[in-house]
N, C-alpha and C positions, 0 to 999 in steps of 0.2 A: 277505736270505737268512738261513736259520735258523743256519746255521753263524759267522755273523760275529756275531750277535746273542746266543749263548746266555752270556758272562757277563755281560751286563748283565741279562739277563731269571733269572742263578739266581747273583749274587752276592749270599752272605750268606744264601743259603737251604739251604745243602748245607754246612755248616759242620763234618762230620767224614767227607765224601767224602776217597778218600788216592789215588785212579787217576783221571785223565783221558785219558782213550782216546776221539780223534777218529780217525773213519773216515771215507773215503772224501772228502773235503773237496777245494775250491778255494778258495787265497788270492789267485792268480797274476793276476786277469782283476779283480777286485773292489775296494772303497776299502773297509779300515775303519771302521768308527764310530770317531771319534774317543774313546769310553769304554770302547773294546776293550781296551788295554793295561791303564788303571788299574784296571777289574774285574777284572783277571783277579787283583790283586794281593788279593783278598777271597778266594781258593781259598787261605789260610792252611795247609789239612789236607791238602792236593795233594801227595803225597811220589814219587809217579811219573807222568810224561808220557811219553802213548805214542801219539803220530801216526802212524796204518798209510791207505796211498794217500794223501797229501796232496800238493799242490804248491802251492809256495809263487813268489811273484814273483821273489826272490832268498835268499841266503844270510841277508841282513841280517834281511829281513821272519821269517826260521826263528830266528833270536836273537834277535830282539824278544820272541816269544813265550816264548821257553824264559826267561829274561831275567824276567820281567813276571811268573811265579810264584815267588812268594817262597820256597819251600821243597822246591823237587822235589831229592831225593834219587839218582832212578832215572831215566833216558832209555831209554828203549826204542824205535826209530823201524824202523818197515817201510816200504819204498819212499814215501820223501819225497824230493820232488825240486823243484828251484827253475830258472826260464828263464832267471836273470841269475847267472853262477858266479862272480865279482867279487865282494870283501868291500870294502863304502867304509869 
């Protein structure tokens, strides 16, 4: 799925992008690639993340992400929502 895939497929190529804005996306039903988290830590220039329609598996899987980029300054989140409402 394009959407699990795309830091591995544009780390290190977008090196002064400063907004990552995922739209419309599913986490909740899917496995990560296991190089999802540590690419995302290559979006160095990433200073706001802004997930609008996402759902996520649980709370934890939405920290992971926010977590995994090294530098975001800005949250901005429109209806994101996870099936599992427990933080482990």
């Amino acid at each position: 799925q394009r959407t699990t895939s795309f830091p591995i497929m544009l780390a290190r190529r977008l090196p002064v992008v400063e907004r990552l804005h995922i739209l419309d996306g599913s986490f909740h039903k899917i496995t990560l690639p296991s190089l999802f988290h540590p690419c995302l830590l290559e979006f160095e220039s990433v200073t706001i993340l802004q997930p609008t329609n996402i759902a996520f598996a649980s709370v934890d899987s939405f920290i992971g992400m926010v977590l995994a980029l090294p530098g975001p300054r800005e949250l901005e989140f429109r209806d994101a929502h996870w099936s599992q409402h427990a933080i482990e």
